[in-house]
C-alpha positions as YAML, in Angstrom:
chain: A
units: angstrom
residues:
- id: 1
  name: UNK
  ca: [101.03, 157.11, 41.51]
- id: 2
  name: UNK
  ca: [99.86, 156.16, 44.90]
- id: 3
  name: UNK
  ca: [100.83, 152.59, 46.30]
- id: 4
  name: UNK
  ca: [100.19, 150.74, 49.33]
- id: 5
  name: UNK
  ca: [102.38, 148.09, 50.79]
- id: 6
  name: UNK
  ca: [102.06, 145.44, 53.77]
- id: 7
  name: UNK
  ca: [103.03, 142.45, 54.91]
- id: 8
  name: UNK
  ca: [101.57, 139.55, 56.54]
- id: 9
  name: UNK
  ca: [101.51, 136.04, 58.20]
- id: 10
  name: UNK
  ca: [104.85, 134.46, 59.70]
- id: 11
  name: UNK
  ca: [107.75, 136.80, 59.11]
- id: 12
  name: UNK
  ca: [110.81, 135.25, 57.02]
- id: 13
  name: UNK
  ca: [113.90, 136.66, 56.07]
- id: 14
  name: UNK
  ca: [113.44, 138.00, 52.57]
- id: 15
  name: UNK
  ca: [110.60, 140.70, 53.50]
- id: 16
  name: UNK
  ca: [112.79, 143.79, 53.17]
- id: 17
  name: UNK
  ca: [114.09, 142.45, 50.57]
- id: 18
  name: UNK
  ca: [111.23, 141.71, 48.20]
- id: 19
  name: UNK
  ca: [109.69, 145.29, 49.03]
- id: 20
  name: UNK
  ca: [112.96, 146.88, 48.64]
- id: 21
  name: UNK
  ca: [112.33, 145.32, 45.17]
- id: 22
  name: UNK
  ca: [109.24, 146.90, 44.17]
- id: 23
  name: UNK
  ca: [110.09, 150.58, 45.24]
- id: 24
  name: UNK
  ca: [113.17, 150.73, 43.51]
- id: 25
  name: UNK
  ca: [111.78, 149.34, 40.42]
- id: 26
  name: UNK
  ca: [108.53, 151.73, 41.01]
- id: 27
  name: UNK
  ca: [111.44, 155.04, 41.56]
- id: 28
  name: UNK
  ca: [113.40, 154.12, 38.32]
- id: 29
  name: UNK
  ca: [110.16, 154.31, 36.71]
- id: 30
  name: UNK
  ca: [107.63, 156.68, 38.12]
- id: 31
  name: UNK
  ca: [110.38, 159.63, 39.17]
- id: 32
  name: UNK
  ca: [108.84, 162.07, 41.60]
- id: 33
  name: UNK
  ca: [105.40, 161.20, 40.76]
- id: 34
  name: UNK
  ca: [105.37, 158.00, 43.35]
- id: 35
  name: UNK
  ca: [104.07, 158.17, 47.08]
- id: 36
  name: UNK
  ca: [104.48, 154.89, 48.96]
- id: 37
  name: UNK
  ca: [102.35, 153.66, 52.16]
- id: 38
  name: UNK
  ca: [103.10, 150.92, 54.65]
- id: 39
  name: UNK
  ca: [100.55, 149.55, 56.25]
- id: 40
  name: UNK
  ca: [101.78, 148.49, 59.81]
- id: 41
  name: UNK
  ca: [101.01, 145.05, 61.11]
- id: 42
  name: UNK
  ca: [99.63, 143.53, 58.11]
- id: 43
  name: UNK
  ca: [96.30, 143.43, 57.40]
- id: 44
  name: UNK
  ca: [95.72, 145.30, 60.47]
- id: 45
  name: UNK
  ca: [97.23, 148.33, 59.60]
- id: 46
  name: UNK
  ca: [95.03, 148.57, 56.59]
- id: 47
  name: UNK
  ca: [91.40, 147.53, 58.56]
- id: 48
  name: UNK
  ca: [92.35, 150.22, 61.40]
- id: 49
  name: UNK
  ca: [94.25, 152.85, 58.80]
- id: 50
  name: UNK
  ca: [97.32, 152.61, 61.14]
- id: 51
  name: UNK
  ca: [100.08, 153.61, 58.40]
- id: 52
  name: UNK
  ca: [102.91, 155.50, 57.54]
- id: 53
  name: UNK
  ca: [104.13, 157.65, 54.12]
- id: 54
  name: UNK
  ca: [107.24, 156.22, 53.21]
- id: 55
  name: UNK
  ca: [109.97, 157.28, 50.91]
- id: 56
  name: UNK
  ca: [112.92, 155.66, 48.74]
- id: 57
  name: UNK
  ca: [115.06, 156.19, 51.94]
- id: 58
  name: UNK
  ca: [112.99, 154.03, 54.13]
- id: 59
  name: UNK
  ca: [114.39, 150.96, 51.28]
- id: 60
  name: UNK
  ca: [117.68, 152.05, 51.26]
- id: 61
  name: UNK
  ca: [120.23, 149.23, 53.05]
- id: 62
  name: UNK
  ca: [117.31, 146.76, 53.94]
- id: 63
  name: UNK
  ca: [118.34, 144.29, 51.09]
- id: 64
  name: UNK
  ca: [119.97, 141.89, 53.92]
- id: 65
  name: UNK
  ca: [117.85, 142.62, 56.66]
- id: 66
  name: UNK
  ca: [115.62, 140.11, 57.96]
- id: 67
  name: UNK
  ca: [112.29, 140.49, 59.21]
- id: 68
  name: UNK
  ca: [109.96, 143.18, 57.94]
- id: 69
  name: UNK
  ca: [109.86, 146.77, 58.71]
- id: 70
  name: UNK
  ca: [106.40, 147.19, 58.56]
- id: 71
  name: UNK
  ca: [105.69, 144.30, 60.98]
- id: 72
  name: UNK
  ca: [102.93, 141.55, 60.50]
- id: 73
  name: UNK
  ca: [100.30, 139.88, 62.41]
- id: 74
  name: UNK
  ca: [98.02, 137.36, 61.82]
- id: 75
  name: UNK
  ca: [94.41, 137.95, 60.45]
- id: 76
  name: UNK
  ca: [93.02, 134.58, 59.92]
- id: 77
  name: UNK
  ca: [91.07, 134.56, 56.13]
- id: 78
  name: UNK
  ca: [88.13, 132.85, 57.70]
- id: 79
  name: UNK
  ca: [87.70, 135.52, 59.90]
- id: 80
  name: UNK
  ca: [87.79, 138.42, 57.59]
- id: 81
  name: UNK
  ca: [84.26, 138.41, 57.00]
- id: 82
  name: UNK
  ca: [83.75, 138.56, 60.93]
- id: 83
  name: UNK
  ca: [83.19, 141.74, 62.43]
- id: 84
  name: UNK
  ca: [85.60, 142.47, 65.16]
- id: 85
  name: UNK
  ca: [84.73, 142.79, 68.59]
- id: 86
  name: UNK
  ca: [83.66, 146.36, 68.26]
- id: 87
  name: UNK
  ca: [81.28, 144.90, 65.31]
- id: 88
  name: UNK
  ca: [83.75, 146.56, 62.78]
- id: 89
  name: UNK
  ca: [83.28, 145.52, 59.11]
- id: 90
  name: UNK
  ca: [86.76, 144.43, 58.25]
- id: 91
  name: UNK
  ca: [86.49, 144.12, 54.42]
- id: 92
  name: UNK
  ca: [84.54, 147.41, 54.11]
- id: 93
  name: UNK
  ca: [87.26, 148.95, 56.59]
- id: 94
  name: UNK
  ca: [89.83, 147.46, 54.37]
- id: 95
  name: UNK
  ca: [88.28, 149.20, 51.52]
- id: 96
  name: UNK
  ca: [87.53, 152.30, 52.92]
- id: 97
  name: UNK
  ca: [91.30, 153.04, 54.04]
- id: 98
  name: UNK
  ca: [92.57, 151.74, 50.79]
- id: 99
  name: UNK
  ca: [89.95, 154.59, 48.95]
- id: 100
  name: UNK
  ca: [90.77, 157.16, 51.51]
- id: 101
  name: UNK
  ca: [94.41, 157.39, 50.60]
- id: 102
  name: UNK
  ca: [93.38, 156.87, 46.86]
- id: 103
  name: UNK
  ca: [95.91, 153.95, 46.13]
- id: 104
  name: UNK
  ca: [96.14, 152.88, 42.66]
- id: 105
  name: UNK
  ca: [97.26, 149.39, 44.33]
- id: 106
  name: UNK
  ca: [97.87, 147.46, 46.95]
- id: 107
  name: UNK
  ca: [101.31, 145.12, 47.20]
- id: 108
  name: UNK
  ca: [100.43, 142.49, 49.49]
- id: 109
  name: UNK
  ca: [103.79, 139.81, 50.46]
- id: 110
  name: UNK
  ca: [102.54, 137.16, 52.58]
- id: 111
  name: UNK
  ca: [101.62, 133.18, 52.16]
- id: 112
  name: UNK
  ca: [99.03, 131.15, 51.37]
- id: 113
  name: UNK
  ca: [96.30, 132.90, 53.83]
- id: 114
  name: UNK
  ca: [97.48, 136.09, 53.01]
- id: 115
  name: UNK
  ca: [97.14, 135.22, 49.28]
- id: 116
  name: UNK
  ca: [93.64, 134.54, 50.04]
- id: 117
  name: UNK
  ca: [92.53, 137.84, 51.53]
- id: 118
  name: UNK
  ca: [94.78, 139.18, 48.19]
- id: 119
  name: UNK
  ca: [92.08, 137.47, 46.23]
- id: 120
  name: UNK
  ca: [88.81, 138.52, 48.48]
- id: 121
  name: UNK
  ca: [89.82, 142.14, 48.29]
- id: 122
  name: UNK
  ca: [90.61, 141.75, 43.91]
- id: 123
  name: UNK
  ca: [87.00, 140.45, 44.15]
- id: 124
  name: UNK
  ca: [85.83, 143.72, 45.98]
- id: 125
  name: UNK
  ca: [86.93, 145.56, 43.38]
- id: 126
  name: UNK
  ca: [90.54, 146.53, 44.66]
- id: 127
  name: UNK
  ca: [93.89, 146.72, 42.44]
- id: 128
  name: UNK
  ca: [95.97, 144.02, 44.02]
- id: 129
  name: UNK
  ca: [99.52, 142.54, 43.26]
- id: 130
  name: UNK
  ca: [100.48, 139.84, 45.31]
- id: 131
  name: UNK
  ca: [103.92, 138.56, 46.03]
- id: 132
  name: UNK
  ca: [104.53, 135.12, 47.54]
- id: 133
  name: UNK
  ca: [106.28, 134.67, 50.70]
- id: 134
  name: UNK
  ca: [106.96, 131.81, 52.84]
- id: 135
  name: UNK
  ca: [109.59, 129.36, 54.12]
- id: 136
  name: UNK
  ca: [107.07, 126.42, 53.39]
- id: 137
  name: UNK
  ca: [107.36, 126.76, 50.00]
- id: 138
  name: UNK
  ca: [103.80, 125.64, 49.74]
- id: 139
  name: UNK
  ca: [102.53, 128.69, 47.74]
- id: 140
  name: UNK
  ca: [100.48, 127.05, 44.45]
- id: 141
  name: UNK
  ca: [101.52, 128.38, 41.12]
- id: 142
  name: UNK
  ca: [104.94, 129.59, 41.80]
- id: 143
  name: UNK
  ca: [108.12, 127.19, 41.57]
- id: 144
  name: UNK
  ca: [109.44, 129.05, 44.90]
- id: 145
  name: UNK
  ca: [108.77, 131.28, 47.35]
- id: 146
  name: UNK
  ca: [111.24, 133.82, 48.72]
- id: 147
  name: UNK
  ca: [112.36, 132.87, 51.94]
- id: 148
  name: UNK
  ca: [112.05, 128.99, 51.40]
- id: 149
  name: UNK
  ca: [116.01, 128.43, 50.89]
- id: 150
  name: UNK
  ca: [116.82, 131.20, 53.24]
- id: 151
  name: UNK
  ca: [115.16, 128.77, 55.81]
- id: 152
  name: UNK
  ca: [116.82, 125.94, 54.25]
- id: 153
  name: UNK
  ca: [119.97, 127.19, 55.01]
- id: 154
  name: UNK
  ca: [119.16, 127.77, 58.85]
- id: 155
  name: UNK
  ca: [117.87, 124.42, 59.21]
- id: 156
  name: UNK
  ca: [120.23, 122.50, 57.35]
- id: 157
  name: UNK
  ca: [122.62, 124.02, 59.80]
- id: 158
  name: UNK
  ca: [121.08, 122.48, 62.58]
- id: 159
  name: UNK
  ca: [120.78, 119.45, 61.39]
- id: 160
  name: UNK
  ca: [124.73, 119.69, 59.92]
- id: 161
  name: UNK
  ca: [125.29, 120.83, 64.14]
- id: 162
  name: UNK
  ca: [123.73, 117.98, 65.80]
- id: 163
  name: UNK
  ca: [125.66, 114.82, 63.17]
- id: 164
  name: UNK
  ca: [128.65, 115.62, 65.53]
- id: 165
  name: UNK
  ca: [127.34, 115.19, 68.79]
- id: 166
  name: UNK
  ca: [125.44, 112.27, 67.21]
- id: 167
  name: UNK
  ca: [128.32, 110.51, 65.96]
- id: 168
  name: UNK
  ca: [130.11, 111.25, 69.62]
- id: 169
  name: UNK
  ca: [126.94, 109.85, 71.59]
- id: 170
  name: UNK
  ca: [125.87, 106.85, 69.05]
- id: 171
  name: UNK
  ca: [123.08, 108.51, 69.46]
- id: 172
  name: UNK
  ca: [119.73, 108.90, 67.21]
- id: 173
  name: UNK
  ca: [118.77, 112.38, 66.84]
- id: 174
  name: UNK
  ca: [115.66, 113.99, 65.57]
- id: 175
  name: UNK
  ca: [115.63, 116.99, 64.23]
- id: 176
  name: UNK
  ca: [111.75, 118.75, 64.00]
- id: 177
  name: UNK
  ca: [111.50, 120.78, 60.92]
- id: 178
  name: UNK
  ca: [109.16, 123.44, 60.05]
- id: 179
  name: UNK
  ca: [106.84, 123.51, 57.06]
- id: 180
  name: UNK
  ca: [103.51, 123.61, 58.29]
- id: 181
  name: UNK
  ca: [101.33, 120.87, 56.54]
- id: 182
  name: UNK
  ca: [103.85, 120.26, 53.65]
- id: 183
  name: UNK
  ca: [107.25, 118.88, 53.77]
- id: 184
  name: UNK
  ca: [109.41, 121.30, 51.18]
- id: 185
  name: UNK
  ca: [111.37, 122.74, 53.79]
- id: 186
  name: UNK
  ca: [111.84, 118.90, 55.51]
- id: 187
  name: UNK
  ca: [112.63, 117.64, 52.27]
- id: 188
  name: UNK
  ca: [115.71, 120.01, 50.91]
- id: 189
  name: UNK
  ca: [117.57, 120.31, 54.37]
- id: 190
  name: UNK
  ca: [117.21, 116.61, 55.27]
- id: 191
  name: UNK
  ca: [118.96, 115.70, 51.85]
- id: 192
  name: UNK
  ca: [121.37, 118.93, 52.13]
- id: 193
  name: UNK
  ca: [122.27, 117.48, 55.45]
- id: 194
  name: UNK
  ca: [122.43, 114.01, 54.63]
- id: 195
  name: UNK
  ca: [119.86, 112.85, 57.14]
- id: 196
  name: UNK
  ca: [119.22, 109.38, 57.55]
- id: 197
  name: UNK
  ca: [115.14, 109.27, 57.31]
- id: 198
  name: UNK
  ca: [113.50, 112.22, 56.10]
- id: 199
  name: UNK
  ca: [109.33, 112.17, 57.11]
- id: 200
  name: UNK
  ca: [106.68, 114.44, 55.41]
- id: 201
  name: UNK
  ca: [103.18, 115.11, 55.50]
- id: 202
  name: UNK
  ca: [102.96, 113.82, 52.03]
- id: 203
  name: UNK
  ca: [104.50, 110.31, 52.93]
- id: 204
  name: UNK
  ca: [103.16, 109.20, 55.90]
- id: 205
  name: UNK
  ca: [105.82, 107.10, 58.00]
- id: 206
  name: UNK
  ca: [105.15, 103.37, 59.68]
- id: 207
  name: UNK
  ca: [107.55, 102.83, 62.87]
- id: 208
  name: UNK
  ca: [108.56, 99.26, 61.22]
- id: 209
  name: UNK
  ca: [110.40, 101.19, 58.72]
- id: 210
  name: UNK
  ca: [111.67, 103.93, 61.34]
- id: 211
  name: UNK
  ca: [112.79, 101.05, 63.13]
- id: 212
  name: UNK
  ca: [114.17, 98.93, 60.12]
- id: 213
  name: UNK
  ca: [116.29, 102.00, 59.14]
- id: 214
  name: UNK
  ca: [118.12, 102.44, 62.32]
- id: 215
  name: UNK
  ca: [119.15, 98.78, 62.65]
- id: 216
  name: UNK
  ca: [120.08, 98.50, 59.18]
- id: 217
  name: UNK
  ca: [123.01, 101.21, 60.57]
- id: 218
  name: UNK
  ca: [123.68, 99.80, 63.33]
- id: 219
  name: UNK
  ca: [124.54, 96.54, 61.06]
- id: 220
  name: UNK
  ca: [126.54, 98.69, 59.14]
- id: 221
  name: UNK
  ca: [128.47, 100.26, 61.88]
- id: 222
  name: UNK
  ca: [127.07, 103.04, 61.80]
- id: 223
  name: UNK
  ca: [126.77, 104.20, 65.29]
- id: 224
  name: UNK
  ca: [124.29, 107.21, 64.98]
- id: 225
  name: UNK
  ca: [121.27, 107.99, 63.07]
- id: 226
  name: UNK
  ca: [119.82, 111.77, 61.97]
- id: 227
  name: UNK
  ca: [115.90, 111.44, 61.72]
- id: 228
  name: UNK
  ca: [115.11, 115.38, 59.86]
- id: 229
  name: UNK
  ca: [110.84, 115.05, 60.68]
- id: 230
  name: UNK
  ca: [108.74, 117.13, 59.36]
- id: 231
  name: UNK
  ca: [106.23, 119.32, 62.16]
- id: 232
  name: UNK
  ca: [103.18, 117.86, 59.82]
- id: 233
  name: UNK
  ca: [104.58, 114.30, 59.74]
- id: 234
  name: UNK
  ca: [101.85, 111.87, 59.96]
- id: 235
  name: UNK
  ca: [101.80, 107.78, 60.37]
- id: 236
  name: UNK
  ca: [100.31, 105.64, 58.20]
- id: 237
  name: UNK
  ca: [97.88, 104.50, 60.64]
- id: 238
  name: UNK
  ca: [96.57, 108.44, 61.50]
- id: 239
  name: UNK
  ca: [96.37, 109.00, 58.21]
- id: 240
  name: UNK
  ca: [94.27, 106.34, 57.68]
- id: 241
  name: UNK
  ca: [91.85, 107.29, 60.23]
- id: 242
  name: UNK
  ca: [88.71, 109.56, 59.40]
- id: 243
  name: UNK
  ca: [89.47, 113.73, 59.86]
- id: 244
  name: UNK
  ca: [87.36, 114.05, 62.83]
- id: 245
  name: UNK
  ca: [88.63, 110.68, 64.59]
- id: 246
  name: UNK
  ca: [92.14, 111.88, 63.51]
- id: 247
  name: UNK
  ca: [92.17, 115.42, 65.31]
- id: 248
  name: UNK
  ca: [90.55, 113.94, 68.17]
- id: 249
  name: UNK
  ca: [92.97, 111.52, 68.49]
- id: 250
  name: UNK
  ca: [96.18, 113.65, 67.98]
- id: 251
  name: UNK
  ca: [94.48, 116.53, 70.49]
- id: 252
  name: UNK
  ca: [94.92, 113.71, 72.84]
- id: 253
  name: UNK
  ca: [98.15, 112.77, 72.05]
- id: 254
  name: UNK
  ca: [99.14, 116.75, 72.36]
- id: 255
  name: UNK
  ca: [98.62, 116.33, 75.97]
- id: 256
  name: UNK
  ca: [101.81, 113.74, 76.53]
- id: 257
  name: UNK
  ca: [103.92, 114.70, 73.49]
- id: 258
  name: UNK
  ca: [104.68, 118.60, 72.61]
- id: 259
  name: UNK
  ca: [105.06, 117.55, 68.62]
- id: 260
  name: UNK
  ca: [105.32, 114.18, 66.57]
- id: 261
  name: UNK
  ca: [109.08, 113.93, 66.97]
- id: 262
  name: UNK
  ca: [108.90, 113.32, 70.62]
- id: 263
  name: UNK
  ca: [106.20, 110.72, 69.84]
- id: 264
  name: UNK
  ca: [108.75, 109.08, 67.36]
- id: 265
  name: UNK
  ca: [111.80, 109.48, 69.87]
- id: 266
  name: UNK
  ca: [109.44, 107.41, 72.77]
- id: 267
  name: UNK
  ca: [109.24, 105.10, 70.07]
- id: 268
  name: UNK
  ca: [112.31, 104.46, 69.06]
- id: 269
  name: UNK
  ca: [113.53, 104.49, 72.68]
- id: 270
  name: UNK
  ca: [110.90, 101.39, 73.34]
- id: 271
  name: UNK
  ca: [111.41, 99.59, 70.42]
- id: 272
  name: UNK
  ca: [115.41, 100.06, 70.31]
- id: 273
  name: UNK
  ca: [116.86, 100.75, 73.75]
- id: 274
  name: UNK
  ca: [118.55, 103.20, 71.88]
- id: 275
  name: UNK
  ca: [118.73, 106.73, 73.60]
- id: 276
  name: UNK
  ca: [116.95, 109.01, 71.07]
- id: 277
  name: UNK
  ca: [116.73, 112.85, 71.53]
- id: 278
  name: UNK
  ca: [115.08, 115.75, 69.90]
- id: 279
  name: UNK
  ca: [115.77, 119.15, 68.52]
- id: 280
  name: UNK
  ca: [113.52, 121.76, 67.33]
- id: 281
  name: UNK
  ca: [114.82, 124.57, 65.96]
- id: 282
  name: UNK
  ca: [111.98, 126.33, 65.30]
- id: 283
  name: UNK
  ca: [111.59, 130.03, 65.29]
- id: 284
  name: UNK
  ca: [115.21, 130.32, 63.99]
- id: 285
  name: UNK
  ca: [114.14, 128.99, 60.88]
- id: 286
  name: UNK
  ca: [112.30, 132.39, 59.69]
- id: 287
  name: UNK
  ca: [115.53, 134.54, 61.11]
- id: 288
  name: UNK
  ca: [118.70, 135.87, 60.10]
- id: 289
  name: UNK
  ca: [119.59, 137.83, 57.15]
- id: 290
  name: UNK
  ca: [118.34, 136.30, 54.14]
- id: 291
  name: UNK
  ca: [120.59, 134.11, 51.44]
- id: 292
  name: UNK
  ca: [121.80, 135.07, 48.41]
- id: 293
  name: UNK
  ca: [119.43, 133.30, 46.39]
- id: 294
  name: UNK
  ca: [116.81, 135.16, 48.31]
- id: 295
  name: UNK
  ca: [118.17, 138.57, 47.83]
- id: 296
  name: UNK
  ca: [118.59, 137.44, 43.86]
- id: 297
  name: UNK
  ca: [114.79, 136.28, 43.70]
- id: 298
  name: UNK
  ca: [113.27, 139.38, 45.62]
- id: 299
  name: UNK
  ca: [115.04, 141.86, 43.77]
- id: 300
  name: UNK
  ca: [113.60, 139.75, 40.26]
- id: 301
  name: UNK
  ca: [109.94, 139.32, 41.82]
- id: 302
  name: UNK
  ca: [110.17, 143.04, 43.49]
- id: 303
  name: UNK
  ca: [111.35, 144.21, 39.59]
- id: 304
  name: UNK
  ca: [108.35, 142.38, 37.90]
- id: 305
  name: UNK
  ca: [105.36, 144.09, 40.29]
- id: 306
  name: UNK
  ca: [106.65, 147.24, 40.13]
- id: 307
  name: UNK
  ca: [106.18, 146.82, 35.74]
- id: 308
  name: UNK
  ca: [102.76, 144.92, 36.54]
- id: 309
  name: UNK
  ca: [101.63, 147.86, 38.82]
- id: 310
  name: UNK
  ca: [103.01, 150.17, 35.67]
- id: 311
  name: UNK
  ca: [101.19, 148.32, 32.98]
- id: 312
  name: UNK
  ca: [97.66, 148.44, 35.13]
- id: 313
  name: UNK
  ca: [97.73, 144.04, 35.27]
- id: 314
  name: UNK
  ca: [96.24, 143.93, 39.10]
- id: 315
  name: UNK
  ca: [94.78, 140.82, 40.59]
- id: 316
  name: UNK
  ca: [98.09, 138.58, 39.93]
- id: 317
  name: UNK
  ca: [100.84, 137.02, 41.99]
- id: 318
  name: UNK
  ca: [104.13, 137.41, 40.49]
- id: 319
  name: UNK
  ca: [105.27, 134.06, 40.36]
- id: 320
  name: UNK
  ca: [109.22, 132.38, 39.39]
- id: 321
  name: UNK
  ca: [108.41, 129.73, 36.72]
- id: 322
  name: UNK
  ca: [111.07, 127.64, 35.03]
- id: 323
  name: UNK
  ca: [113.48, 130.78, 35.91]
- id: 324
  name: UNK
  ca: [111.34, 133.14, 34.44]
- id: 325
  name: UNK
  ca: [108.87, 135.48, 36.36]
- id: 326
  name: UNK
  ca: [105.51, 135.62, 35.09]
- id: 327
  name: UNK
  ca: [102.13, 137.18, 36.41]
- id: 328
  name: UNK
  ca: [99.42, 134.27, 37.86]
- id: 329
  name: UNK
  ca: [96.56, 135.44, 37.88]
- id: 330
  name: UNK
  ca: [95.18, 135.12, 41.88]
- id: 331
  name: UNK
  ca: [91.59, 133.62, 41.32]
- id: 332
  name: UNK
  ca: [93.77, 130.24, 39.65]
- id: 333
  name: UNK
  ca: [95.84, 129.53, 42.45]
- id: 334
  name: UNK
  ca: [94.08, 131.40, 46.16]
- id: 335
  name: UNK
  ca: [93.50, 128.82, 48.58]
- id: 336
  name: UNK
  ca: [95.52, 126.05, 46.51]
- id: 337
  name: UNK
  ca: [98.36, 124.09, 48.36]
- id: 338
  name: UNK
  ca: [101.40, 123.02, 46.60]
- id: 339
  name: UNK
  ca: [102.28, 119.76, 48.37]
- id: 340
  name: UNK
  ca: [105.49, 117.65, 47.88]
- id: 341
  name: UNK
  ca: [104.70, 114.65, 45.13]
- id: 342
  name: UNK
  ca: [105.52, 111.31, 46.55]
- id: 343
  name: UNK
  ca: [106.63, 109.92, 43.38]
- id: 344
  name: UNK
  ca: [108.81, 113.06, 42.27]
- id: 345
  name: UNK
  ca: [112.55, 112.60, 41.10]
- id: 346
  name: UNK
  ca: [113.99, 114.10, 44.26]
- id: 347
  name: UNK
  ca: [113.00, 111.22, 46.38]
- id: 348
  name: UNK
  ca: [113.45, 108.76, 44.20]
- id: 349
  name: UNK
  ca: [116.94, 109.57, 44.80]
- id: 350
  name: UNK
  ca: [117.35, 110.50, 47.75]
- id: 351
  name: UNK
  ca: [115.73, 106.63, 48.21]
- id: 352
  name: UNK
  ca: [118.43, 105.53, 45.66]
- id: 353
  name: UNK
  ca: [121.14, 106.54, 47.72]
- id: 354
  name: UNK
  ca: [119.75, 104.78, 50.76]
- id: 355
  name: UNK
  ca: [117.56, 107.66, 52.79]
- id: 356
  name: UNK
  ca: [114.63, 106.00, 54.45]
- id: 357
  name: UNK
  ca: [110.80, 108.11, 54.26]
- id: 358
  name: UNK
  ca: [109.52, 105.86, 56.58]
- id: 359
  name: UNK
  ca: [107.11, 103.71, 53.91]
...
């Protein structure tokens, strides 16, 4: 059996781990008669053919390292059916290497872009299994994605870090969280942290309740307040605005503010006199070595392909539902965003115990 491999998109720390997954399940059942190949660079390395044969030694140890060690990049799904500068035919390419080698299928890890080229190259005829990776958590059809509470932990830190200079300063602190348009990632570390206002995409946030929250501390005697703020947070009044209008405007406000937590700190500054100050912790969020829970879920997910490849069921994503993995097939969820519900249970308590959202 002859299987390719790659990864792509933004790089979290459960990569190794989830591939690590599939070869060893793949060895325990295949023997001898199993040659693995990495595509380098994601969805690069299989336009351009730039790969390597690997073995079961190449998996060996990799269970808690982060990153991937067959790299990613990048390659935009709207773009795939755009020849390249050299007026190469990426799809065809795609196909063509993936023939060449004669793979019985492809394991693609990656997010919700990724997932869609997974589903473009099922429709052009090729065996896919797809595995969902992201610290978003965004990924439709799957409870949770493997790297999502590795991130958690990384960001919760942060946040956990910066409530004791807070409290020393009586300061308010905002601390930018990734997530990309949804507000999964936002939403767990802000109440794992025990931030103050929590803001998502999915809610979007008026300043007279920013505003309202802080003083209703600083009536308590509460000194300090932790704002966690999504990097997709939104105000009521943008949000309101038609799509064009609304890019236009926040291209604009680009210029003067780097992200919408330094917009919100200028605010809060004006409106309070209170010295506000931002964090972003950014990149950090998709490093390290990767939790336990990760490790525990990639192994599980990496298990279930490699008995999907076995049993011939291509064109699915191997999803974790209700603690169970199960195969999705890819043309139900591709290009599908799982965004946070407003109205779900988690923020009705986190609102019960007194967390502001900003509406």
């Amino acid at each position: 059996m002859k299987i390719g491999m790659l990864t792509s998109g933004g790089d979290c720390q459960a990569l190794n781990a989830a591939m690590r997954g599939v070869v060893k399940g793949l060895e325990e059942i295949c023997g001898d008669d199993l040659e693995i190949y990495g595509f380098l660079n994601g969805y690069k390395g299989l336009i351009y053919g730039d790969y390597r044969k690997l073995t079961g030694a190449d998996f060996s140890g990799i269970l808690t390292r982060g990153g991937t060690i067959l790299g990613s990049s990048r390659q935009p799904f709207k773009l795939m059916r755009v020849p390249d500068e050299n007026g190469l035919d990426k799809v065809e390419a795609m196909k063509s290497n993936y023939k060449k080698l004669g793979l019985d299928c492809i394991v693609i890890l990656g997010g919700n872009g990724t997932q869609k080229t997974a589903n473009l190259l099922r429709e052009e005829g090729l065996n896919v299994i797809h595995l969902p990776k992201t610290i978003d958590n965004d990924i439709y059809g799957t409870d949770i994605t493997f790297g999502f509470y590795s991130a958690v932990n990384v960001a919760s830190q942060a946040i956990d870090c910066i409530h004791t200079t807070a409290a020393s300063h009586n300061r308010v602190f905002i601390v930018e969280v990734m997530g990309h348009k949804v507000g999964w990632l936002t939403l767990y570390a802000g109440v794992a942290s025990g931030a103050d206002i929590i803001l998502l995409p999915e809610i979007p946030y008026e300043d007279d309740k920013i505003i309202e929250a802080i003083q209703r501390r600083h009536q308590q005697g509460k000194g300090f307040t932790i704002l966690a703020v999504a990097e997709g947070a939104i105000s009521k009044d943008d949000a309101a605005l038609p799509k064009k209008e609304r890019k236009e405007k926040l291209a604009k406000e680009a210029k003067k503010w780097p992200s919408v937590s330094y917009k919100i700190a200028d605010m809060i500054t004006e409106r309070t006199g209170s010295e506000a100050r931002v964090t972003v912790p950014g990149h950090t969020q998709r490093g390290g070595s990767p939790c336990p829970y990760d490790r525990i879920l990639c192994t599980r997910l990496g298990s279930a392909a490699a008995k999907a490849i076995v049993d011939g069921k291509f064109g699915n994503m191997v999803a974790m539902i209700n603690g169970e993995t199960k195969l999705v097939p890819l043309s139900d969820v591709a290009g599908k965003l799982k965004m946070v519900d407003p109205d779900c249970k988690m923020i009705k308590e986190a609102k019960r115990i007194g967390i502001s959202f900003g509406d």
